[in-house]
PDB file with SEQRES, HELIX, SHEET and CRYST1 records, atoms N, CA, C and O in Angstrom:
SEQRES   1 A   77  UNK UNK UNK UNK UNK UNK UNK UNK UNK UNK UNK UNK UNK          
SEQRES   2 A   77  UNK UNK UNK UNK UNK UNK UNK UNK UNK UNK UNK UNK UNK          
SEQRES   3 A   77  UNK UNK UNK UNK UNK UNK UNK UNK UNK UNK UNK UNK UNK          
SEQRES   4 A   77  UNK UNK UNK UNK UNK UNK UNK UNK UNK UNK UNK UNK UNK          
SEQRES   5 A   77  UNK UNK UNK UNK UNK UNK UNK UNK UNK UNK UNK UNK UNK          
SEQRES   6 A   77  UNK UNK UNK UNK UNK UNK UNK UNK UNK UNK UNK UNK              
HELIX    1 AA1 UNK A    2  UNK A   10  1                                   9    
HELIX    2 AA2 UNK A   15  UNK A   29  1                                  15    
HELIX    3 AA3 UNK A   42  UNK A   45  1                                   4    
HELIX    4 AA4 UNK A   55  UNK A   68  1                                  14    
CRYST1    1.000    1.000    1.000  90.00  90.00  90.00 P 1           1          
ATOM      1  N   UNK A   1      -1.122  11.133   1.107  1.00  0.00           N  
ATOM      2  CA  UNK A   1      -2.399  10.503   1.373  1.00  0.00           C  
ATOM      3  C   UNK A   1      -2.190   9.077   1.899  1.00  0.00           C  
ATOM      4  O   UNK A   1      -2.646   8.643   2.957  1.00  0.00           O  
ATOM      5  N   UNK A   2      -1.458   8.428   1.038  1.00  0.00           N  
ATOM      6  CA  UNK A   2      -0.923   6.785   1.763  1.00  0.00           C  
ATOM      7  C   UNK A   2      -0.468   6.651   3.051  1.00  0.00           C  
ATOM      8  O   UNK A   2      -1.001   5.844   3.812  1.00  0.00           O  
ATOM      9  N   UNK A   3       0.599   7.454   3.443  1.00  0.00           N  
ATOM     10  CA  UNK A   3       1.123   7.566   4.721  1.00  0.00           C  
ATOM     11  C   UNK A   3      -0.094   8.061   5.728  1.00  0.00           C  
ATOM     12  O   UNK A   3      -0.213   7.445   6.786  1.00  0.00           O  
ATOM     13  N   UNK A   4      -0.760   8.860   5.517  1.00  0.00           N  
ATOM     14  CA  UNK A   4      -1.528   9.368   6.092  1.00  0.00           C  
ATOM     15  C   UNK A   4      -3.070   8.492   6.629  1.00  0.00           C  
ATOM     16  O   UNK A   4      -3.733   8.506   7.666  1.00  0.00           O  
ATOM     17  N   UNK A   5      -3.194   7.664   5.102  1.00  0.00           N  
ATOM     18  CA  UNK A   5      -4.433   6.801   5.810  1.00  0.00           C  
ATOM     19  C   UNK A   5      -3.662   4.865   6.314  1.00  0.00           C  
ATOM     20  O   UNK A   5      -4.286   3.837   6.576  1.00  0.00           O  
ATOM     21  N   UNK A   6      -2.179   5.113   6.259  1.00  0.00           N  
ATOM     22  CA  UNK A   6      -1.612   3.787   7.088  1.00  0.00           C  
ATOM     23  C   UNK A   6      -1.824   4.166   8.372  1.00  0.00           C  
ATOM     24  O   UNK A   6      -2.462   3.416   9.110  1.00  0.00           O  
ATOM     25  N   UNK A   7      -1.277   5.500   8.883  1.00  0.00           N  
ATOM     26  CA  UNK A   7      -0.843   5.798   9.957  1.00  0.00           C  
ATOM     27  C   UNK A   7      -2.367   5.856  10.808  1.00  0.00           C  
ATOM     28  O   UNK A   7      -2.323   5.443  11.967  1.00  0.00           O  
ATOM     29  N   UNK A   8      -3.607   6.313  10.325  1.00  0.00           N  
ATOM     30  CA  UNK A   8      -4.796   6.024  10.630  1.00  0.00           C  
ATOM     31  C   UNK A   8      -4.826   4.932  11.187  1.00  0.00           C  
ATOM     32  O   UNK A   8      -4.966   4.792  12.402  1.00  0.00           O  
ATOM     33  N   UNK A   9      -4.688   3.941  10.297  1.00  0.00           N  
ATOM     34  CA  UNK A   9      -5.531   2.687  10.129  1.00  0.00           C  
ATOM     35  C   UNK A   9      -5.005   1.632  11.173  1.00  0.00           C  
ATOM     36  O   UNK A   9      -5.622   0.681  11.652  1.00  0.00           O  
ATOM     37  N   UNK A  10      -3.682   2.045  11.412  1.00  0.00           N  
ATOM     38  CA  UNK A  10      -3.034   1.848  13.026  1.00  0.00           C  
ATOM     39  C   UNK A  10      -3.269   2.024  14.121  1.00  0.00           C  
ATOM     40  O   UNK A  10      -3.045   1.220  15.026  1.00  0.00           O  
ATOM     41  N   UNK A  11      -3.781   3.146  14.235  1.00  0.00           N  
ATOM     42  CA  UNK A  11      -3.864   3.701  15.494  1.00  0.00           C  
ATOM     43  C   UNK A  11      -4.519   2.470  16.111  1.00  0.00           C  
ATOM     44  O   UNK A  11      -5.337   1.699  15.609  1.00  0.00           O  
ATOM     45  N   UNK A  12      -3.875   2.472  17.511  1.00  0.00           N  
ATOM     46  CA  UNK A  12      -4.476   1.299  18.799  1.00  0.00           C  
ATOM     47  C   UNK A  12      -3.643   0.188  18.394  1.00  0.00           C  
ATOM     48  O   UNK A  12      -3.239  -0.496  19.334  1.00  0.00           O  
ATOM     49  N   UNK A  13      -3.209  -0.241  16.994  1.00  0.00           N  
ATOM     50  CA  UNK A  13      -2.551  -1.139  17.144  1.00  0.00           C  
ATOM     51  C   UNK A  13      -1.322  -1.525  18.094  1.00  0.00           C  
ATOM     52  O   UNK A  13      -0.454  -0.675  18.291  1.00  0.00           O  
ATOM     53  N   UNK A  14      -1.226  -2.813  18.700  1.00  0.00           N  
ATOM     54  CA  UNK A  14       0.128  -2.593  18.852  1.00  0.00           C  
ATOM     55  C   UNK A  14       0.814  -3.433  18.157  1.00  0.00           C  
ATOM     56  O   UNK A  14       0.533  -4.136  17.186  1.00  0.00           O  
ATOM     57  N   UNK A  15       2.331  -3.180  19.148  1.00  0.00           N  
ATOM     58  CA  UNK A  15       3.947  -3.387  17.916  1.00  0.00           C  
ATOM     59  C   UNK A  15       3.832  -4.999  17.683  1.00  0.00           C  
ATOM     60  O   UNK A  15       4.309  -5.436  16.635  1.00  0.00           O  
ATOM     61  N   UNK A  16       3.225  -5.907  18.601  1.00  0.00           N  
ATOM     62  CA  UNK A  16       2.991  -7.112  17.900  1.00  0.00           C  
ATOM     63  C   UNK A  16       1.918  -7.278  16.651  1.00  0.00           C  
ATOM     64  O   UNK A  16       2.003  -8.010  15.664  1.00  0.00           O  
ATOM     65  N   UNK A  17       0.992  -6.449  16.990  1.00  0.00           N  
ATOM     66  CA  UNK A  17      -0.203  -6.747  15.703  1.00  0.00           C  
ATOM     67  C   UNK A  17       0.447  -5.971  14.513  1.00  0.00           C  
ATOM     68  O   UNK A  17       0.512  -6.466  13.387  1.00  0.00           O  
ATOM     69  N   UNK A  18       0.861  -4.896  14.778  1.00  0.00           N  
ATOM     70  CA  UNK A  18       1.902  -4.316  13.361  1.00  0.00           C  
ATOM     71  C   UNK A  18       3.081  -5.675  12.922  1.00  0.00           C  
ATOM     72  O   UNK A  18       3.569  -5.811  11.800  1.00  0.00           O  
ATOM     73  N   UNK A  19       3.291  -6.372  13.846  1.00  0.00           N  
ATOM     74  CA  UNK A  19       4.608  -7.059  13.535  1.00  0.00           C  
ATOM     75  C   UNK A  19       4.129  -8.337  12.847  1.00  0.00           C  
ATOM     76  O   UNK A  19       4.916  -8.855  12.055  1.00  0.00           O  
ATOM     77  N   UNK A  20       3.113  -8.829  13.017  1.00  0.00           N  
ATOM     78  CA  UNK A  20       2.403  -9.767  12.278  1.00  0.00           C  
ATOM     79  C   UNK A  20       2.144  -9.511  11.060  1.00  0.00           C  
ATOM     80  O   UNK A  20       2.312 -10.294  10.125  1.00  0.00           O  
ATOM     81  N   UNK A  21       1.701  -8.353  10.993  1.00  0.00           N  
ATOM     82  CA  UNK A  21       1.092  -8.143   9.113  1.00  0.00           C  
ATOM     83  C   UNK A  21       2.103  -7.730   8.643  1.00  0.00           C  
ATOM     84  O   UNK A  21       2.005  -7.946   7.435  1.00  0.00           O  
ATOM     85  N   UNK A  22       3.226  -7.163   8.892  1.00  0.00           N  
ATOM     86  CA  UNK A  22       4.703  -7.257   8.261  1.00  0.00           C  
ATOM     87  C   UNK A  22       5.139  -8.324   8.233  1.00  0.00           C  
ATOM     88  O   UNK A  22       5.896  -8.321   7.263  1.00  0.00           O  
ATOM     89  N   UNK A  23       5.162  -9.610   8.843  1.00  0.00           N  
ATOM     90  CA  UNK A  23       5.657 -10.883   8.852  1.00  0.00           C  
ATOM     91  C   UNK A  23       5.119 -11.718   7.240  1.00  0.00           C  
ATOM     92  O   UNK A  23       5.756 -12.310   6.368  1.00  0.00           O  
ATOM     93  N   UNK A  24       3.377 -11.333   7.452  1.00  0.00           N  
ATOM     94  CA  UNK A  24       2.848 -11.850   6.375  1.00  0.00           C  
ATOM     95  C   UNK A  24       3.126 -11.639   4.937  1.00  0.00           C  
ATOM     96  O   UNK A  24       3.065 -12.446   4.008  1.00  0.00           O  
ATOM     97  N   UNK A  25       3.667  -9.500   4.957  1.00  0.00           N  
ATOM     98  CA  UNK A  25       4.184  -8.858   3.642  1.00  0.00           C  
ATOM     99  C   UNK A  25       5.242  -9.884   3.248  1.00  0.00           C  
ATOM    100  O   UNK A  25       5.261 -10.418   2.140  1.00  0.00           O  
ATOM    101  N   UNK A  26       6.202 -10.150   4.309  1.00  0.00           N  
ATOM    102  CA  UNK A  26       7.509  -9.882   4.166  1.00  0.00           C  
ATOM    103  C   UNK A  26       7.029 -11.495   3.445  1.00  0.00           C  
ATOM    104  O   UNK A  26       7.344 -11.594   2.259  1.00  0.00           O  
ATOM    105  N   UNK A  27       6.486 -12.427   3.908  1.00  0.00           N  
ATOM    106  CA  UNK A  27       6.410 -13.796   3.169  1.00  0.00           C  
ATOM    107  C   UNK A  27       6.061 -13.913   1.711  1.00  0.00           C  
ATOM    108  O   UNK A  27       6.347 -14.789   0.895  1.00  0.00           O  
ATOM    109  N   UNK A  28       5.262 -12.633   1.582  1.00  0.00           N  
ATOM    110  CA  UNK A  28       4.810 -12.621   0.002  1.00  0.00           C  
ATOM    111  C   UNK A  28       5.905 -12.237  -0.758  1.00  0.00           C  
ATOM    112  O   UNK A  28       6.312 -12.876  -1.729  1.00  0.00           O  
ATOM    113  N   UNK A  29       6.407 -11.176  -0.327  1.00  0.00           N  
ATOM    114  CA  UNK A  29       7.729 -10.310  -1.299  1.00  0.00           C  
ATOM    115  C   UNK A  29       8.927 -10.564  -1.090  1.00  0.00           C  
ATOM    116  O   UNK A  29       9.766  -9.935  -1.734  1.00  0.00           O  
ATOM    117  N   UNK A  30       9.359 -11.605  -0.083  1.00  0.00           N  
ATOM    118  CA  UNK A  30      10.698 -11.665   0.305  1.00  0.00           C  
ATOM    119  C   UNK A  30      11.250 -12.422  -0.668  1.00  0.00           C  
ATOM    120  O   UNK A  30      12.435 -12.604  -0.389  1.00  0.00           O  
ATOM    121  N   UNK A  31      10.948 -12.942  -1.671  1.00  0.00           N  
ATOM    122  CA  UNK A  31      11.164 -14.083  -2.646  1.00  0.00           C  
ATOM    123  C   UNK A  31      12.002 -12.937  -3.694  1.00  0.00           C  
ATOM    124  O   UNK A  31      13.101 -12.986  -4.245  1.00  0.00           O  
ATOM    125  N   UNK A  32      10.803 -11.807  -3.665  1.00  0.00           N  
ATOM    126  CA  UNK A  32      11.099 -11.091  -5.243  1.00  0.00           C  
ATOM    127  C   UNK A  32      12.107  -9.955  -4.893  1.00  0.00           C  
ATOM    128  O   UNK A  32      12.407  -9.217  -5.832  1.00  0.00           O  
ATOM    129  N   UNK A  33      12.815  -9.644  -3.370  1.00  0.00           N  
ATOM    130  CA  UNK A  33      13.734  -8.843  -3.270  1.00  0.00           C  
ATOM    131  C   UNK A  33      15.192  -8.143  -4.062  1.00  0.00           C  
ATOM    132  O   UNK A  33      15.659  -7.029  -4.299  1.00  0.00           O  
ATOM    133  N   UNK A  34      15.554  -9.689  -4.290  1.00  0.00           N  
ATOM    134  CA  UNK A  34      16.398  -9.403  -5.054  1.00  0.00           C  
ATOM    135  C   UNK A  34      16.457  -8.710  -6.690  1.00  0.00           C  
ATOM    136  O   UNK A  34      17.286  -7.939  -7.174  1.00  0.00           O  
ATOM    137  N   UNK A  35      15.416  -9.233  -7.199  1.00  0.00           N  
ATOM    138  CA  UNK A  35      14.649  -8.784  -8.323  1.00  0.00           C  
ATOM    139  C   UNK A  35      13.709  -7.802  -8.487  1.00  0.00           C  
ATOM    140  O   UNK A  35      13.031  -7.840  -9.513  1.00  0.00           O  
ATOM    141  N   UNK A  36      13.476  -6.681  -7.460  1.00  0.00           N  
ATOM    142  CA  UNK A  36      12.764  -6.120  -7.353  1.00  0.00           C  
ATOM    143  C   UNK A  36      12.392  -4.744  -8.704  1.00  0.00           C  
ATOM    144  O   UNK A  36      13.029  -3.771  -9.107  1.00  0.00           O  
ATOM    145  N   UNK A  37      11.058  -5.339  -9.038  1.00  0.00           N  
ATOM    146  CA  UNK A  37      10.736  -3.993 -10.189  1.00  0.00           C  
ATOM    147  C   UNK A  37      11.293  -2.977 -10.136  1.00  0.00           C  
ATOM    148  O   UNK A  37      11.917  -2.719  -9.107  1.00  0.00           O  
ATOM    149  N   UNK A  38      11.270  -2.084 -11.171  1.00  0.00           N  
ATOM    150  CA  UNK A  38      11.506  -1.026 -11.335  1.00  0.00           C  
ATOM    151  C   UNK A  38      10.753   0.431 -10.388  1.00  0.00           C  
ATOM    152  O   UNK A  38      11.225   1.266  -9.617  1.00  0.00           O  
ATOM    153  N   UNK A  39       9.501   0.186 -10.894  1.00  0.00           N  
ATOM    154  CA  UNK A  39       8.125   0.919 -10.443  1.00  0.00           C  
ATOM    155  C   UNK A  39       8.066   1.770 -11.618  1.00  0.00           C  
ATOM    156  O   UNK A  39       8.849   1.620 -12.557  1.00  0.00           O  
ATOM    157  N   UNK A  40       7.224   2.595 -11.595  1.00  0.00           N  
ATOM    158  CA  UNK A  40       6.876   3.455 -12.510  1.00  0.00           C  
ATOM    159  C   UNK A  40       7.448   4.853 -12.195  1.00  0.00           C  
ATOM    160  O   UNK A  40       7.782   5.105 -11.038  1.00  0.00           O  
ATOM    161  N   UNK A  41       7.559   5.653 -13.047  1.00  0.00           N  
ATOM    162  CA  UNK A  41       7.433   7.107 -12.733  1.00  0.00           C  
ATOM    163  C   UNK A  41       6.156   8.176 -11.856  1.00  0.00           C  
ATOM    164  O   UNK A  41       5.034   7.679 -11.951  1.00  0.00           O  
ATOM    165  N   UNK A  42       6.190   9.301 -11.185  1.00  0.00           N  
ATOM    166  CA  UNK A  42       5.047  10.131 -11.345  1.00  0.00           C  
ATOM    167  C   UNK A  42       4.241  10.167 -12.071  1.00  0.00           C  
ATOM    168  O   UNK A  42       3.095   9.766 -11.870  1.00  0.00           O  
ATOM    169  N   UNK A  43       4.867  10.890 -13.562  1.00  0.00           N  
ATOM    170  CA  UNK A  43       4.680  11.437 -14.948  1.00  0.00           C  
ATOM    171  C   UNK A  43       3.201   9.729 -15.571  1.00  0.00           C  
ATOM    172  O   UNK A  43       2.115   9.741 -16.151  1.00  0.00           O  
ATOM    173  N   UNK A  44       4.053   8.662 -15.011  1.00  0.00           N  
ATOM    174  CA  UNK A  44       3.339   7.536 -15.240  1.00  0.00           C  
ATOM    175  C   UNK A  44       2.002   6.812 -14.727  1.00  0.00           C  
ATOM    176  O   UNK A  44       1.256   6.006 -15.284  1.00  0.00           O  
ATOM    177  N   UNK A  45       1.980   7.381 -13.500  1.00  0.00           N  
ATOM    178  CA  UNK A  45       1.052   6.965 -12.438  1.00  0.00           C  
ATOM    179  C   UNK A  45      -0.417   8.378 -12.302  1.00  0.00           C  
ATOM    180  O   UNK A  45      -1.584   8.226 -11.941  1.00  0.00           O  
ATOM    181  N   UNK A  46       0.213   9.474 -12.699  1.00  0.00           N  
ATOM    182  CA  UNK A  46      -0.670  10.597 -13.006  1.00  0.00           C  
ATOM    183  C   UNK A  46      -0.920  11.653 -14.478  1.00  0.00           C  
ATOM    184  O   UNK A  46      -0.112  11.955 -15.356  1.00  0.00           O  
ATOM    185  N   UNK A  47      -2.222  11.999 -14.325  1.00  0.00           N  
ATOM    186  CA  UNK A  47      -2.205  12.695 -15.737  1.00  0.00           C  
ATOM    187  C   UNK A  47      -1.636  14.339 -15.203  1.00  0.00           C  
ATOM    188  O   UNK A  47      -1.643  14.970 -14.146  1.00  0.00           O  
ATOM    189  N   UNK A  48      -1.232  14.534 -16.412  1.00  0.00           N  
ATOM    190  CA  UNK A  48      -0.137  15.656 -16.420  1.00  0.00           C  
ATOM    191  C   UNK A  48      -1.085  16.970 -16.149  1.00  0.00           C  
ATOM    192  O   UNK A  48      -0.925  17.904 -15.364  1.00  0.00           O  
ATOM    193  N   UNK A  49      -2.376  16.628 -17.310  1.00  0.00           N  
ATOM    194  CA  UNK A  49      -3.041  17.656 -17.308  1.00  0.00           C  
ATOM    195  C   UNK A  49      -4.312  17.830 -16.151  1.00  0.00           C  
ATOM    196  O   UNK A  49      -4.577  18.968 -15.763  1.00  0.00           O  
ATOM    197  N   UNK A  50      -5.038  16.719 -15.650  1.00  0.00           N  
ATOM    198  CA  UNK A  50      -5.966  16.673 -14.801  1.00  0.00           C  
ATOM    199  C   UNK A  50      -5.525  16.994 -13.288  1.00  0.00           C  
ATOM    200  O   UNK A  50      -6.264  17.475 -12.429  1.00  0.00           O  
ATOM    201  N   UNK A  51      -4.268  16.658 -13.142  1.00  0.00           N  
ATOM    202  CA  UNK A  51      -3.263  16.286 -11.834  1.00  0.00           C  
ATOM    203  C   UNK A  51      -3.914  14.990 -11.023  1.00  0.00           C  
ATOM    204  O   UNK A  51      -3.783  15.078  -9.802  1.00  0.00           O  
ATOM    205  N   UNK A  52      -4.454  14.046 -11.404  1.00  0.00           N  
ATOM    206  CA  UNK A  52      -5.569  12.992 -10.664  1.00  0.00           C  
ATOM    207  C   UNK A  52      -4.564  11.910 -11.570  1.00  0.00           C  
ATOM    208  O   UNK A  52      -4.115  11.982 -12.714  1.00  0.00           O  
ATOM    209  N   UNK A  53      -4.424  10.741 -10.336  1.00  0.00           N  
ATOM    210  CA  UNK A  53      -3.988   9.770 -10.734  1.00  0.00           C  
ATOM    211  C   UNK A  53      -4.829   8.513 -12.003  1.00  0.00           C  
ATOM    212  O   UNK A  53      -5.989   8.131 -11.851  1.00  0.00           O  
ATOM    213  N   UNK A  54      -3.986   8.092 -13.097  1.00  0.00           N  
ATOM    214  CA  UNK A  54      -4.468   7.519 -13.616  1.00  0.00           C  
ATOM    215  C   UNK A  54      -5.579   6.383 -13.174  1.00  0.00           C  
ATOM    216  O   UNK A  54      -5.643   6.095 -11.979  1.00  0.00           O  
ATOM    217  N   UNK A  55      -6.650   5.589 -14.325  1.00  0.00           N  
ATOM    218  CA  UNK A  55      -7.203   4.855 -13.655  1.00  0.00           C  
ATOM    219  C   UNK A  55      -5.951   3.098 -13.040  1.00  0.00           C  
ATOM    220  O   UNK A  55      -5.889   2.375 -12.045  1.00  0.00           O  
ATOM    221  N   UNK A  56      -5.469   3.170 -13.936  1.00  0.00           N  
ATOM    222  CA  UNK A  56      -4.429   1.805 -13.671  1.00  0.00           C  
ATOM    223  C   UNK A  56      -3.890   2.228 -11.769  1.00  0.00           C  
ATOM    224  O   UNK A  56      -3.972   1.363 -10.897  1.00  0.00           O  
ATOM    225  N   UNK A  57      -3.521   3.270 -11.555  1.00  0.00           N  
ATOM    226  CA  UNK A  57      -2.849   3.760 -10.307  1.00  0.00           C  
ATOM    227  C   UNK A  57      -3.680   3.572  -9.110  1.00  0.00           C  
ATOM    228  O   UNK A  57      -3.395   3.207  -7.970  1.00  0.00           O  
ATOM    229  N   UNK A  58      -5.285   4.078  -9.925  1.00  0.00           N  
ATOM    230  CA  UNK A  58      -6.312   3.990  -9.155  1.00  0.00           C  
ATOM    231  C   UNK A  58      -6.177   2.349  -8.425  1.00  0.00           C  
ATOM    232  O   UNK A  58      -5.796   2.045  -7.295  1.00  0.00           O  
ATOM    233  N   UNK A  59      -6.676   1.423  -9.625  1.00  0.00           N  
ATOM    234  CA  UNK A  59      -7.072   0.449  -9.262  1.00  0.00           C  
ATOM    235  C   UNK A  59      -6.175  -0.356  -8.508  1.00  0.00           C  
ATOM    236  O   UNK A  59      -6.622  -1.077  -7.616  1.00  0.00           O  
ATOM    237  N   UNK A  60      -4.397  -0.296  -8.883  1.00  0.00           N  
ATOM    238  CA  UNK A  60      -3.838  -0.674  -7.401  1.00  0.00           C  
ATOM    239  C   UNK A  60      -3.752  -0.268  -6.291  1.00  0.00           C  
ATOM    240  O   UNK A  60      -3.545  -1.002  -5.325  1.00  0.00           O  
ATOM    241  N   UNK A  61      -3.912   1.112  -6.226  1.00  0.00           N  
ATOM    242  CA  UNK A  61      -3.964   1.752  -5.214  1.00  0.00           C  
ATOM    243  C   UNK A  61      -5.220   0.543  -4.066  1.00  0.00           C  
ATOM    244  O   UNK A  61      -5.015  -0.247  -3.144  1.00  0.00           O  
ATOM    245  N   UNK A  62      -6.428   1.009  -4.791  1.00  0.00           N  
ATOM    246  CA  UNK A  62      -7.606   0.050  -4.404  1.00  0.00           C  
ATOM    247  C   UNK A  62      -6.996  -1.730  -4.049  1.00  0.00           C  
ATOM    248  O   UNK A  62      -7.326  -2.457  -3.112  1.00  0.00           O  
ATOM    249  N   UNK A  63      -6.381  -1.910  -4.772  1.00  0.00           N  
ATOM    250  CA  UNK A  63      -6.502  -3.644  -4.630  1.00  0.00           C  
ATOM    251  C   UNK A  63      -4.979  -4.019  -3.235  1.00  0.00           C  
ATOM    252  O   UNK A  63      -4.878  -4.948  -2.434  1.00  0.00           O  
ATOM    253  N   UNK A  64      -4.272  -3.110  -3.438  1.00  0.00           N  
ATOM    254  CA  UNK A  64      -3.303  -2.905  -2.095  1.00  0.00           C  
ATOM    255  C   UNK A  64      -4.023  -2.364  -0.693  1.00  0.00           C  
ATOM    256  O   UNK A  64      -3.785  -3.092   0.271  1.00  0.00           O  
ATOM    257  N   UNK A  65      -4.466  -1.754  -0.549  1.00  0.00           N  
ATOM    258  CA  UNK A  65      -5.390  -1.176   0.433  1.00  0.00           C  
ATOM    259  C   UNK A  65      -6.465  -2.475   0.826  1.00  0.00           C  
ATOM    260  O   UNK A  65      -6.799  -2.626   2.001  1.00  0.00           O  
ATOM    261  N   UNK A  66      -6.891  -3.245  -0.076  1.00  0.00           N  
ATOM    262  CA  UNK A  66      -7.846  -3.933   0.348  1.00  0.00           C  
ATOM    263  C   UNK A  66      -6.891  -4.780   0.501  1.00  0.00           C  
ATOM    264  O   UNK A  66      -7.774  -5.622   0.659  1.00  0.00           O  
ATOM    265  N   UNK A  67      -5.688  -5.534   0.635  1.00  0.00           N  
ATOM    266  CA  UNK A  67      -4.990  -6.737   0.850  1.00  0.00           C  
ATOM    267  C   UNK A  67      -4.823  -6.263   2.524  1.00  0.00           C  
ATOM    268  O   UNK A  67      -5.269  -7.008   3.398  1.00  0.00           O  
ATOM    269  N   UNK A  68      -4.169  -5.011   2.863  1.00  0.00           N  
ATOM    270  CA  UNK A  68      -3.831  -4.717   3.865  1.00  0.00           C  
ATOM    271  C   UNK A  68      -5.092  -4.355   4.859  1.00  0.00           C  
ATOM    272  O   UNK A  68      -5.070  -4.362   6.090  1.00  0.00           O  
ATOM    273  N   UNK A  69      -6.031  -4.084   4.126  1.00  0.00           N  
ATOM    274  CA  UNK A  69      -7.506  -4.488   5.344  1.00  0.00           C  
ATOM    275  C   UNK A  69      -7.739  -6.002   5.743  1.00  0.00           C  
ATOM    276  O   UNK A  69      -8.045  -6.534   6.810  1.00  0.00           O  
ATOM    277  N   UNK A  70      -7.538  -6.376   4.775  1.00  0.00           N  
ATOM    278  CA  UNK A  70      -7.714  -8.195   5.244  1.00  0.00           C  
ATOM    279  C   UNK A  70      -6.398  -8.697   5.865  1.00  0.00           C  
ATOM    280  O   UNK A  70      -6.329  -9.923   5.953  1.00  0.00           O  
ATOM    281  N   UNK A  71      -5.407  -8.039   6.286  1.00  0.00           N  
ATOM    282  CA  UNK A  71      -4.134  -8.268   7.338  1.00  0.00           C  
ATOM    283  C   UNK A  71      -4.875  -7.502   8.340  1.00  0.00           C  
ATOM    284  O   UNK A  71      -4.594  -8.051   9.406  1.00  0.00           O  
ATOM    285  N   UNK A  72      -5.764  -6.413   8.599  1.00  0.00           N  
ATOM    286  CA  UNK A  72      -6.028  -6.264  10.232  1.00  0.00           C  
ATOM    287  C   UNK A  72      -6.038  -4.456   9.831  1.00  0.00           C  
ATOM    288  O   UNK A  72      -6.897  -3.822  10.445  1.00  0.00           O  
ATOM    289  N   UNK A  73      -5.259  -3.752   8.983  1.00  0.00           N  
ATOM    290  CA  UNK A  73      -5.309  -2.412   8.962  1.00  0.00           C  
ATOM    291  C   UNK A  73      -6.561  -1.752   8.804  1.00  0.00           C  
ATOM    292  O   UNK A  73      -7.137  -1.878   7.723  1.00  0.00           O  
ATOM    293  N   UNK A  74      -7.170  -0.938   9.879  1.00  0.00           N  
ATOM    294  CA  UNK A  74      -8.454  -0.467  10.156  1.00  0.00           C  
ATOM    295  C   UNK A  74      -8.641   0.656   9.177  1.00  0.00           C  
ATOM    296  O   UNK A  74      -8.311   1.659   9.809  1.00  0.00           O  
ATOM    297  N   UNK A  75      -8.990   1.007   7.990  1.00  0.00           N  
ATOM    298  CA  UNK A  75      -8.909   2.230   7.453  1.00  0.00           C  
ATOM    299  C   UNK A  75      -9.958   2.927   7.365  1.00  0.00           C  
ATOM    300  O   UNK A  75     -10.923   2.444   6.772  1.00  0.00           O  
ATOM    301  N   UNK A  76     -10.052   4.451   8.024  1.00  0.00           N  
ATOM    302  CA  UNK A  76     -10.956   5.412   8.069  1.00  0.00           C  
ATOM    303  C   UNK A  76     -11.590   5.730   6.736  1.00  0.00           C  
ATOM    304  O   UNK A  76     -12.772   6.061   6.823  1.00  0.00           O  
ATOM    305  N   UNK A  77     -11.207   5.711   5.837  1.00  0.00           N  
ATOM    306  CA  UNK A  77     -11.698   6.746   4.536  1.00  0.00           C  
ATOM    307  C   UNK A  77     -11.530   5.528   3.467  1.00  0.00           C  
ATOM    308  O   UNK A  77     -11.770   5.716   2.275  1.00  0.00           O  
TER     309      UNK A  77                                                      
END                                                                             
């Protein structure tokens, strides 16, 4: 689904306007590279029994998506 609504939200862009909002990522996270989290598991991010991602998963999901709309990514859905 992620890959699927980036690759959307691109379309028309071009390789400079993609290369800008990677410039901007790369300024936020390039600090914490070396140190980079762990992440979570599957098992962690979804319920076992519902198959629907937890609400915690939800809400970054949501708050990443909206950082990368305010860099320029057009998203359909």
């Amino acid at each position: 689904k992620w890959a699927s609504e980036i690759a959307h939200g691109v379309i028309g862009m071009t390789r400079s306007q993609g290369n800008e909002i990677v410039k901007k990522l790369l300024a936020k996270y390039e600090d914490n590279i070396p140190n980079v989290p762990k992440g979570k598991t599957y098992e962690q991010c979804w319920d076992m029994k519902t198959k629907q991602p937890i609400r915690e998963y939800k809400q970054l999901y949501q708050k990443i998506k909206a950082e990368l709309a305010e860099l320029g990514v057009r998203f359909k859905f």
